[in-house]
C-alpha positions in Angstrom: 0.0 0.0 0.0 0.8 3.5 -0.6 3.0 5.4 2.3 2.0 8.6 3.2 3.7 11.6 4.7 2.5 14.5 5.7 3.4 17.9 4.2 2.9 21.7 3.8 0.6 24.3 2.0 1.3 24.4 -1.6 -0.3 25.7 -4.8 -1.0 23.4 -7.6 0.4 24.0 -11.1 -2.1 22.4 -13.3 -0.8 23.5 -16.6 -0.6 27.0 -17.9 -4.2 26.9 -19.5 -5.6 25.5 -15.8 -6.0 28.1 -13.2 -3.9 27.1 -9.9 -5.7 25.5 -7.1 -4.6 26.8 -3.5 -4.8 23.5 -1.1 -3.9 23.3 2.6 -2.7 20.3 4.9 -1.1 18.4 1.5 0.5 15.4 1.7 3.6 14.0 -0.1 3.0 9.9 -2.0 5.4 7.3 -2.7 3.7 4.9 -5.0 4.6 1.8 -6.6 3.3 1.1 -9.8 3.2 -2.5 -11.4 3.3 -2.8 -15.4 3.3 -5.5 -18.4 6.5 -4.5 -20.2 10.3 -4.4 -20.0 11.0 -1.0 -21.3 10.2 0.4 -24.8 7.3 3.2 -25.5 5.1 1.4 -23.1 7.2 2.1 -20.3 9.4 5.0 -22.0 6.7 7.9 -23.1 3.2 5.4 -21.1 4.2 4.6 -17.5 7.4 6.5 -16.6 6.2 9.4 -18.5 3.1 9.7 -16.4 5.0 9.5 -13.6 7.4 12.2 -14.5 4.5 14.3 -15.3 2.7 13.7 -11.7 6.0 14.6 -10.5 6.2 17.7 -11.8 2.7 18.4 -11.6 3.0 18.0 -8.3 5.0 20.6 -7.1 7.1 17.3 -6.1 5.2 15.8 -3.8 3.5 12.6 -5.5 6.6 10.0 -6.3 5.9 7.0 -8.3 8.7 3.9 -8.5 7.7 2.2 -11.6 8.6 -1.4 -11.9 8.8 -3.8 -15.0 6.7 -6.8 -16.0 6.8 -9.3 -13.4 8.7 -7.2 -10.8 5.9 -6.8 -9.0 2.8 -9.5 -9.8 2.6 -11.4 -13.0 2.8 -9.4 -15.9 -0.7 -10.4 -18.0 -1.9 -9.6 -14.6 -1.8 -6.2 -13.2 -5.5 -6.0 -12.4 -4.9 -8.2 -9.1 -2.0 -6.4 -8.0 -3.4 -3.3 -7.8 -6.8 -4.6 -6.7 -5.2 -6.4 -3.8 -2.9 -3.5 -2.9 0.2 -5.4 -3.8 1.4 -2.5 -5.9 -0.5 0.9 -5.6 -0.7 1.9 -9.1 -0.4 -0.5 -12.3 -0.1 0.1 -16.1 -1.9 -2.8 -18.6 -3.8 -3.1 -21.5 -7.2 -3.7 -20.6 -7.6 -6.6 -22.7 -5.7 -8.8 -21.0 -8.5 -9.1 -18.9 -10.8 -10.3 -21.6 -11.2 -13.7 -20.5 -13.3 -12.6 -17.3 -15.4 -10.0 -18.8 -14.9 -9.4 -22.2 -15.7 -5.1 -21.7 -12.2 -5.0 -21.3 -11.7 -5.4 -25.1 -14.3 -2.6 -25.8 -12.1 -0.3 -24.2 -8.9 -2.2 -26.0 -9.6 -2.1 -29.1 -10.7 -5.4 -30.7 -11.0 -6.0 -35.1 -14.4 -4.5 -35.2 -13.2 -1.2 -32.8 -13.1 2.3 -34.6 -9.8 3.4 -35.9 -7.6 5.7 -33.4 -8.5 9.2 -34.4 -12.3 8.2 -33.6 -11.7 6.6 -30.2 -9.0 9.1 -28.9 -12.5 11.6 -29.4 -15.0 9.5 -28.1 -13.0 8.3 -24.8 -12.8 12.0 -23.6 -15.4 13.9 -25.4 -18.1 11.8 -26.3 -18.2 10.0 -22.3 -16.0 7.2 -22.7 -13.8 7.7 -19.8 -16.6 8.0 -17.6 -18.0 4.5 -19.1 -14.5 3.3 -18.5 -13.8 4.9 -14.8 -17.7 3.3 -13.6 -17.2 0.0 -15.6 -13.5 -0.9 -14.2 -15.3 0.4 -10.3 -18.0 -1.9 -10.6 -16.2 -5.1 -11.8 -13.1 -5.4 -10.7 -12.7 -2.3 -7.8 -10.0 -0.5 -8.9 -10.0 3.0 -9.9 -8.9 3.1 -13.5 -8.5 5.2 -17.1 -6.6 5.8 -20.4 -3.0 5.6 -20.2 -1.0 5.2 -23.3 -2.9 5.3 -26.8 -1.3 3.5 -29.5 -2.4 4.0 -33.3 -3.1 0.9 -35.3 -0.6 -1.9 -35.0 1.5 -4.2 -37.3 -0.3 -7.3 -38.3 2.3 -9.4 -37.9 6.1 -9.8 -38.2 6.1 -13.2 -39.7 8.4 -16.1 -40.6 6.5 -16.9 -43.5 4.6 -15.2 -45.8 0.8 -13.9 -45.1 -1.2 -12.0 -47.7 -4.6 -14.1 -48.4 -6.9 -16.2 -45.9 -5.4 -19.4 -47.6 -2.0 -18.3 -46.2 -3.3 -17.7 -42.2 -4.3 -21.2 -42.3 -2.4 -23.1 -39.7 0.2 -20.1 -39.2 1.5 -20.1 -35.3 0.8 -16.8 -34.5 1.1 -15.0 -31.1 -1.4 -12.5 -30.3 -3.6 -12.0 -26.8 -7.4 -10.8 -26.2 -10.6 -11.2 -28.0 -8.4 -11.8 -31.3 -7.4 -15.6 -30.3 -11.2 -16.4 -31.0 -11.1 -14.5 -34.5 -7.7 -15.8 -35.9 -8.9 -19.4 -35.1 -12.0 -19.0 -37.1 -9.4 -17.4 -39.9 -7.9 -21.3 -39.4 -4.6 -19.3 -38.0 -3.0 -21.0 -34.4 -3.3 -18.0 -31.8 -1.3 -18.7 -28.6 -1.0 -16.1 -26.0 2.5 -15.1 -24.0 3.7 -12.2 -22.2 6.2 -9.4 -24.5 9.7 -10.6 -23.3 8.8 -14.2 -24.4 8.1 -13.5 -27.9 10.9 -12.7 -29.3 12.3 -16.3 -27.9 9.4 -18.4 -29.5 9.9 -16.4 -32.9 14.0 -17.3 -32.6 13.0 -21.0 -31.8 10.2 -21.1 -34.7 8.1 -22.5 -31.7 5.7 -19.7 -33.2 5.4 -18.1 -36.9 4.6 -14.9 -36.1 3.2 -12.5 -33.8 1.9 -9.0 -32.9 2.6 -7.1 -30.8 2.7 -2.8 -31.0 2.6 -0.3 -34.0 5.3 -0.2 -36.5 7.6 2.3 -34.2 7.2 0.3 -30.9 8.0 -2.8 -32.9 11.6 -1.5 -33.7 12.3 -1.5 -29.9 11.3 -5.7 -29.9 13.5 -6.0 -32.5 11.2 -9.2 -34.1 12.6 -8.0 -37.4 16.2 -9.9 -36.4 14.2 -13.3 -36.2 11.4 -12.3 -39.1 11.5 -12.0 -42.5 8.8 -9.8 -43.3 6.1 -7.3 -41.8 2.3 -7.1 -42.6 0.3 -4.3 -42.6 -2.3 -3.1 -41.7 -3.6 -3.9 -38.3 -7.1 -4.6 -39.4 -6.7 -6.7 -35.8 -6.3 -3.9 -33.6 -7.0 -0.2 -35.7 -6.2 1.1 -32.1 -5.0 0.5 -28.2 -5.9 2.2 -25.3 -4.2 1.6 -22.5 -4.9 2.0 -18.6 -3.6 3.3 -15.7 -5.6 1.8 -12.3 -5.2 2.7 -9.0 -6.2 0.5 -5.7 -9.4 1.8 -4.3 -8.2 2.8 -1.0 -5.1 4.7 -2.6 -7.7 7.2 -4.6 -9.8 7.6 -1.1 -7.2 9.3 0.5 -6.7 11.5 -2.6 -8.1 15.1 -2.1 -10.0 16.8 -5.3 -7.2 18.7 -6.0 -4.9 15.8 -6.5 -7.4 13.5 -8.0 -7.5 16.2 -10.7 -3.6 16.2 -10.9 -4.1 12.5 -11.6 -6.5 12.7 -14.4 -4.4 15.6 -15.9 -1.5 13.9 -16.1 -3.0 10.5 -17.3 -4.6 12.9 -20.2 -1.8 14.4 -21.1 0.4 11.4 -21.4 -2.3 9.9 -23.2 -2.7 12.5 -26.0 1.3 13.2 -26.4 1.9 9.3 -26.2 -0.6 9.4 -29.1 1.2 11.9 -31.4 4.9 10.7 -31.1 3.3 7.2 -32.0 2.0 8.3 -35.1 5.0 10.6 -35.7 7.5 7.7 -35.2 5.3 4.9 -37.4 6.1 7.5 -40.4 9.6 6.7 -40.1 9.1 2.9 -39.6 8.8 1.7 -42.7 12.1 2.8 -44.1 13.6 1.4 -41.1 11.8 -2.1 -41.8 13.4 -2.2 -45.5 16.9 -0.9 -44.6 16.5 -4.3 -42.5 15.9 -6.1 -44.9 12.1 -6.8 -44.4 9.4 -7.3 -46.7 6.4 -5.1 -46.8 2.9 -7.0 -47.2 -0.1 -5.1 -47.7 -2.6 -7.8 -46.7 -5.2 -9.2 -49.4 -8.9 -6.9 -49.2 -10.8 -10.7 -48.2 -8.5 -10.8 -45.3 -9.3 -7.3 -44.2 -13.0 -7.2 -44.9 -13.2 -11.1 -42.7 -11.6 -9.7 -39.9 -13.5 -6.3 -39.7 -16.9 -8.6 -39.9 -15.8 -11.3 -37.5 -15.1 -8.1 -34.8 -18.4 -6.6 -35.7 -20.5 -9.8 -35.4 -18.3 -11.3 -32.2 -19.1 -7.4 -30.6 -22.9 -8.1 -31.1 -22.7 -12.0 -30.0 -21.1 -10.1 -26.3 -23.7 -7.5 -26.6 -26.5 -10.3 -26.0 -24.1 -11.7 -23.3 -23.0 -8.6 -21.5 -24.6 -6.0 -20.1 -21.5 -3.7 -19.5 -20.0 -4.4 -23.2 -23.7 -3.7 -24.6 -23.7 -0.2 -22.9 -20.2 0.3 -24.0 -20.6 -0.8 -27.6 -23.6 1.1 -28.1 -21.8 4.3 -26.9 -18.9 3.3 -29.3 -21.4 3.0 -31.8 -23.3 5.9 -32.2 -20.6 7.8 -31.5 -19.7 6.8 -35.0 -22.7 7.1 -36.5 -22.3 10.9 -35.2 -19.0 10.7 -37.2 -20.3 8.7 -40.5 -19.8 11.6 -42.8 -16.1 12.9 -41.4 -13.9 11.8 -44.2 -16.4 14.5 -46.2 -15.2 17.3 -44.6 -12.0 15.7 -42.9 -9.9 14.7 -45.1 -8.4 16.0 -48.5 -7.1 13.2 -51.3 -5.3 15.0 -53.6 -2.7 12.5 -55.6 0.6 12.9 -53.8 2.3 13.4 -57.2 0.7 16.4 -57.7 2.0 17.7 -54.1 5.8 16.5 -55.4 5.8 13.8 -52.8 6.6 10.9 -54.6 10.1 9.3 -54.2 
């Protein structure tokens, strides 16, 4: 549990746009926060970076000690250490806890989710934090929200060759969540480990392939020594959310004022983690061919089967689930509200005419 020390009158530096909040009778954390990785963005510019922020949003006075995968619990899962006060904090991908209530994935991001740009709005504009913050309370008691977002993911760094549905058939692949059900239908062989394993399993061929972050955060696992090519585009996961949760009883002590310093700093992460992601996946594909890898735009069938398989598996939980039903209809008319965006969103000139092309 969290240890506490009392401390002085301070004010509170929110950001420069915030006004400052005068509190009295503050008191100084030390916090200990579990996570799921061994370093990369996930730790680099996601968990350390929110702690850096609280830090110095703080004036000082909230410290967090964050600890790698398995330092502290098992890595896959983070949800019971926090929930049991073994560490205070913990960073995860909701996901992983698909297998007891499958929610978890609606918040993920799943095949059938909507793509990054779309779910970054809807989490905090169109009430999906609050779905989030009362969802994560009522199931598994911990105190939780968006940490980390990534934009969509590789599909695989592969061993072998994937461009149609023929060639998923009986391909080892490593993945984790609700996408082990849809990659079976696809006639793939989905097994599930934690990060530092994979890169082992893809050295010993005991799998084919995996998945595992966007095309920048995939430089840092460096699959691309042990693979031969990368597949694009994450039709599997067109965006992750992740989560920072607090124990229960660590957020009761919080005043207002430092719940708020909490939230701001978990935003902020979030959004900036967001933008150097899709900053650094513009560079990644050079990097992938300087390597040596080949580029595989997958076949249209195997996109359009996996978007369906998410959509109809989201409606199968629907029936099931009370909490993914209210989630996925949020998620759902929110993009119905956004159905005509590319109209006055985006512009398609031809690069050629803009002197782009190499």
């Amino acid at each position: 549990m969290s240890k506490v020390k009392k401390g002085g009158t301070a004010v509170l530096l929110l950001a420069a746009a915030l006004i400052g909040s005068e509190a009295s009778a503050q008191d100084t954390y030390s916090w200990r926060m579990a996570t799921g990785w061994g370093g990369g963005p996930l730790m680099e510019i996601g968990a350390q970076a929110f702690a850096d922020r609280l830090h110095q949003l703080s004036n000082g006075r909230i410290e967090i000690e964050v600890f790698p995968g398995g330092a502290i619990g098992e890595p896959l899962r983070v949800t019971d250490s926090v929930r049991r006060g073994v560490a205070d904090l913990g960073h995860t991908w909701p996901g992983y806890d698909w297998g007891r209530d499958t929610t978890s994935v609606a918040f993920g991001g799943f095949a059938g989710t909507m793509d990054d740009e779309r779910m970054l709005h809807w989490l905090y504009v169109g009430g999906g934090v609050e779905l989030w913050r009362e969802w994560r309370e009522d199931v598994f008691g911990v105190v939780a929200m968006p940490l980390f977002m990534r934009t969509a993911e590789t599909f695989l760094h592969s061993r072998v060759p994937v461009r149609s549905l023929e060639d998923l058939a009986g391909v080892k692949i490593r993945t984790a969540g609700a996408w082990i059900e849809m990659l079976e239908e696809l006639g793939a062989a989905p097994v599930t480990s934690p990060g530092a394993e994979v890169y082992p399993m893809l050295e010993r061929g005991v799998i084919d392939a995996t998945e595992w972050g966007t095309l920048w955060e995939d430089t840092y696992t460096a699959f691309y020594e042990v693979t031969d090519y990368v597949i694009i585009p994450g039709v599997h996961q067109p965006v992750a959310p992740f989560e920072l949760q607090i124990n229960a009883q660590v957020w009761e002590e919080l005043s207002e004022e430092d719940r708020a310093l909490v939230e701001m700093a978990a935003e902020l992460t979030t959004v900036e983690s967001w933008m150097r992601t899709g900053h650094e996946d513009a560079r990644a594909l050079a990097f992938y061919r300087e390597q040596g890898q080949e580029i595989i735009e997958l076949d249209e069938e195997v996109q359009v089967a996996a978007r369906n398989l998410g959509l109809e598996w989201a409606e199968v939980q629907s029936q099931e689930n009370d909490w993914f039903a209210r989630v996925w209809e949020s998620q759902r008319e929110f993009e119905k509200l956004w159905r005509d965006a590319e109209s006055y969103r985006r512009l398609s000139p031809d690069v050629r005419l803009l002197g782009l092309e190499e």
